[in-house]
N, C-alpha and C positions, 0 to 999 in steps of 0.2 A: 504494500500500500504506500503510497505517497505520503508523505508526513503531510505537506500542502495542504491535499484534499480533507487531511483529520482535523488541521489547524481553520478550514472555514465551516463557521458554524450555520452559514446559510447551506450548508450542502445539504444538510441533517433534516430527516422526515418529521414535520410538526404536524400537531392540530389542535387547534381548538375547537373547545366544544361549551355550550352551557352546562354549569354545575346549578341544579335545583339547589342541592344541599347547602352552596356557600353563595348562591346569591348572587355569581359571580361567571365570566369566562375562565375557563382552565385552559394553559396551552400544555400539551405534554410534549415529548422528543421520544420517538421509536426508538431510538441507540441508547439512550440513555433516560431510561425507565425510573429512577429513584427522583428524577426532577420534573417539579412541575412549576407554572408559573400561574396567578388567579390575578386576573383585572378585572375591570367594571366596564371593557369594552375587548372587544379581540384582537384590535391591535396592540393594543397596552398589554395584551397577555402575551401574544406571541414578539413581540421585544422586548420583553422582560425578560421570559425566559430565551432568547438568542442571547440576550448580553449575558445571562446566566451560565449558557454552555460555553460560550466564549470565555468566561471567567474560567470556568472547569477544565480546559483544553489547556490553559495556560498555565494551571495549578500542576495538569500531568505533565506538560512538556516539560516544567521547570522541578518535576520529582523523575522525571528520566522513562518516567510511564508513556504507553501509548492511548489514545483516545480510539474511542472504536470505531471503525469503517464507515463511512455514509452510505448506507443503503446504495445512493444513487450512482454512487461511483464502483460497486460491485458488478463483474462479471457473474453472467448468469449462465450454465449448461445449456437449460429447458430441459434437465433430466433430473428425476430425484426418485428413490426407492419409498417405497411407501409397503406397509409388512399391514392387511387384513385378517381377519378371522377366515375361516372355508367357508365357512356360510352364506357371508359378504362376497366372498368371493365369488362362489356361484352363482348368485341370484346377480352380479353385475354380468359376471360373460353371457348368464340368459338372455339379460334385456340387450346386450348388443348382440347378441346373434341375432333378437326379434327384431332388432333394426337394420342387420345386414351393415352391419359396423365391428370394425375389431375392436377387442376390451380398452387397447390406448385412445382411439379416434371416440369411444363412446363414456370415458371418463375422462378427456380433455373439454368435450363438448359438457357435462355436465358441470365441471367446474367452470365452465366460460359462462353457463346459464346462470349461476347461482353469483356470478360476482358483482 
């Protein structure tokens, strides 16, 4: 990985979202799950918490740590193993035989439905 890419904290997957509970915006960061940031609008959450990861990126660089990867700068296969029960299993090569589809063409198509 690039130190670079660890070192900008705009690389890093946010969101915000309303929090019922505090009344407030919440922004989180995907990489770095222990921080959150709560403002009274979503942009005051989501830069509060970037200056927040910024500050945190700086604490590792300067303890010799590495900051974790940016989602967005990761290479992706498009391959990953995935371990079913039988049962699951069978009843998925069923329904793609009954659509004249292989078991990969017929659980890529289901996870493309469901996203």
């Amino acid at each position: 990985m690039s130190t670079d890419n660890a070192r900008d904290a705009s690389r890093y997957l946010y969101r915000v979202t309303w929090s019922e509970e505090d009344g407030e915006f919440v922004a989180t960061c995907v990489e770095f799950p222990s921080l959150s940031w709560l403002a009274g609008t979503p942009e005051e959450a989501l830069r509060g918490l970037r200056d927040l990861v910024t500050e945190v990126i700086a604490d590792l660089d300067g303890a010799d740590e590495q900051a974790p990867e940016p989602l967005s700068t990761k290479s992706y296969s498009g391959k990953f193993n995935l371990r079913l029960g039988e049962q699951l299993h069978r009843r998925l090569a069923t329904e793609a035989a009954e659509q004249h589809l292989s078991l990969n063409q017929y659980v890529v198509r289901r996870l493309s439905e469901a996203s």
